[in-house]
C-alpha positions in Angstrom: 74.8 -22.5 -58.9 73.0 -22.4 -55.7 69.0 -22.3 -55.7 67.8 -20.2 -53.0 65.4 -21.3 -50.7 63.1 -19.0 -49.2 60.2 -19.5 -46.8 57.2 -17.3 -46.9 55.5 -16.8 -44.0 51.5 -17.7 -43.7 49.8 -15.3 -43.3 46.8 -16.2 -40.4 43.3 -14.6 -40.1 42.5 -13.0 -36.8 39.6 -14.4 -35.6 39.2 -12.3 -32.6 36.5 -9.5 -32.2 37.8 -5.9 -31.5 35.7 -4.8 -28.7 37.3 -1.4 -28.2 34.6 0.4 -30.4 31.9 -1.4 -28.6 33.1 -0.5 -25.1 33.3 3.5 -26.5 30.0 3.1 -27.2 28.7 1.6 -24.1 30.3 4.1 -21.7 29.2 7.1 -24.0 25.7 6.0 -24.0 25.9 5.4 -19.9 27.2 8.8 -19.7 24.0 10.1 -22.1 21.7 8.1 -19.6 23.3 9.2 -16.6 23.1 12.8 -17.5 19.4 12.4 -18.2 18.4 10.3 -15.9 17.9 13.2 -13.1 15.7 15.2 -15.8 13.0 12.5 -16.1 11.5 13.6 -12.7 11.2 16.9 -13.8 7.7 18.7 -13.2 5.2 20.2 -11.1 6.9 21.4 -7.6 4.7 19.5 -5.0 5.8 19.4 -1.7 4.6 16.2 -0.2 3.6 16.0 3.4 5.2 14.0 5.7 3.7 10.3 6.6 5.0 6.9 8.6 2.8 5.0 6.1 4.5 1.8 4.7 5.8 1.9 0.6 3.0 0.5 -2.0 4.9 -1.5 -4.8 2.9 -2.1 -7.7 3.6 -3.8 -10.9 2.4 -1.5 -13.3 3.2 2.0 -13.9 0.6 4.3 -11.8 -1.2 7.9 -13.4 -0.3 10.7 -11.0 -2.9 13.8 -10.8 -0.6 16.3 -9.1 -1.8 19.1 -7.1 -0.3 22.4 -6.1 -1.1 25.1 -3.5 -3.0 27.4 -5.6 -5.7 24.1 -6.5 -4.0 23.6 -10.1 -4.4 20.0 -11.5 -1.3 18.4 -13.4 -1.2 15.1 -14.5 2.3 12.9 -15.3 2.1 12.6 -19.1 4.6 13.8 -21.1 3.2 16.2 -23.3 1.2 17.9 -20.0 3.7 18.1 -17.4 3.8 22.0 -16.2 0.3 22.5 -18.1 -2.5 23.1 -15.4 -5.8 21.4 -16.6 -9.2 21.7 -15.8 -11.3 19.1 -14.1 -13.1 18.2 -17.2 -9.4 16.9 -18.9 -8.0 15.5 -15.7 -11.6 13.3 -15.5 -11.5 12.8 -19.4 -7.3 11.8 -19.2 -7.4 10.0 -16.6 -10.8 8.3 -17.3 -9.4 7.0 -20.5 -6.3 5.8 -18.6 -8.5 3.4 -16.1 -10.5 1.7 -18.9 -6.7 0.7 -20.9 -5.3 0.0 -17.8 -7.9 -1.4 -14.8 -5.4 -2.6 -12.5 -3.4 0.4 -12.5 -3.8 2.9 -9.8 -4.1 6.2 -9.8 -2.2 8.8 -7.1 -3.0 12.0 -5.9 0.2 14.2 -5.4 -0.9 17.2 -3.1 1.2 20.0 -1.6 1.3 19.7 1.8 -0.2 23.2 1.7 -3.2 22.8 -0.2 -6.4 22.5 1.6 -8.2 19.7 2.3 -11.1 20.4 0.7 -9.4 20.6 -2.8 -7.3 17.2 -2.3 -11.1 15.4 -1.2 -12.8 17.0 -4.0 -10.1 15.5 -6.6 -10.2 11.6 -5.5 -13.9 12.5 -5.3 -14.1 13.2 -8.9 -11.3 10.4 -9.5 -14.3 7.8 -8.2 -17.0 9.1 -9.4 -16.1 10.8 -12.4 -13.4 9.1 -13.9 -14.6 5.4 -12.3 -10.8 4.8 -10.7 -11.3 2.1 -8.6 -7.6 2.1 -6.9 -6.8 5.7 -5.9 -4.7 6.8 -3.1 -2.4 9.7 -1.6 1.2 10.3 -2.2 3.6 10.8 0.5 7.4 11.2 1.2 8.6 9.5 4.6 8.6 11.2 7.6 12.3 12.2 8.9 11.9 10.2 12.4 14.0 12.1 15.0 16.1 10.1 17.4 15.6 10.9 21.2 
């Protein structure tokens, strides 16, 4: 009578991590971000005029006070963006905006069509009314033509 031997195999624990699901996710959520990205920008159509002026770099996030041809005031937030205000929110907004933030300057986006009287009369109010001590003008660079 023969006893039969027979091995068993061990079975081993893989201790490897399956990153497959985790890739999935990271490329679907780069997609999501990618498609959204562009829509971020989204809001009141200002066309910039033209300048030669050198790129400000600032390291905290600026309030923008937009203004169109017609005289409209917008500002950047969220919850206001298409929504023309009156001077009395942009100075209370922005105002507010200044004292939390005191380093942070505030830009004026005007349509290269709107007059000059309406741009002056808003960083006017932005000084005096609403105490912003940095203030400037938006631009887009000028397209320099090669001779």
């Amino acid at each position: 009578m023969g006893v039969r031997h027979t091995r068993r195999r061990k079975r081993t624990l893989k201790s490897e991590i399956n990153v497959v699901p985790y890739i999935d996710v990271m490329l679907v959520l780069l997609i999501i971000f990618m498609a959204t990205a562009p829509l971020l920008n989204l809001g009141v159509n200002v066309d910039l005029p033209q300048s030669k002026a050198s790129t400000i770099k600032t390291d905290t996030q600026p309030a923008i006070v937009s203004v169109n041809a017609a005289g409209e005031l917008f500002l950047t937030a969220e919850e206001l963006r298409n929504t023309p205000l009156s001077r009395e929110a942009v100075v209370a907004r922005v105002s507010a905006f200044a004292k939390a933030n005191p380093d942070a300057p505030v830009y004026v986006a005007a349509d290269g069509s709107a007059s000059y009287q309406t741009v002056y009369d808003v960083l006017s109010m932005l000084q005096t009314e609403a105490h912003v001590t940095k203030a400037g003008l938006m631009s887009v660079p000028s397209q320099s033509r090669a001779p």
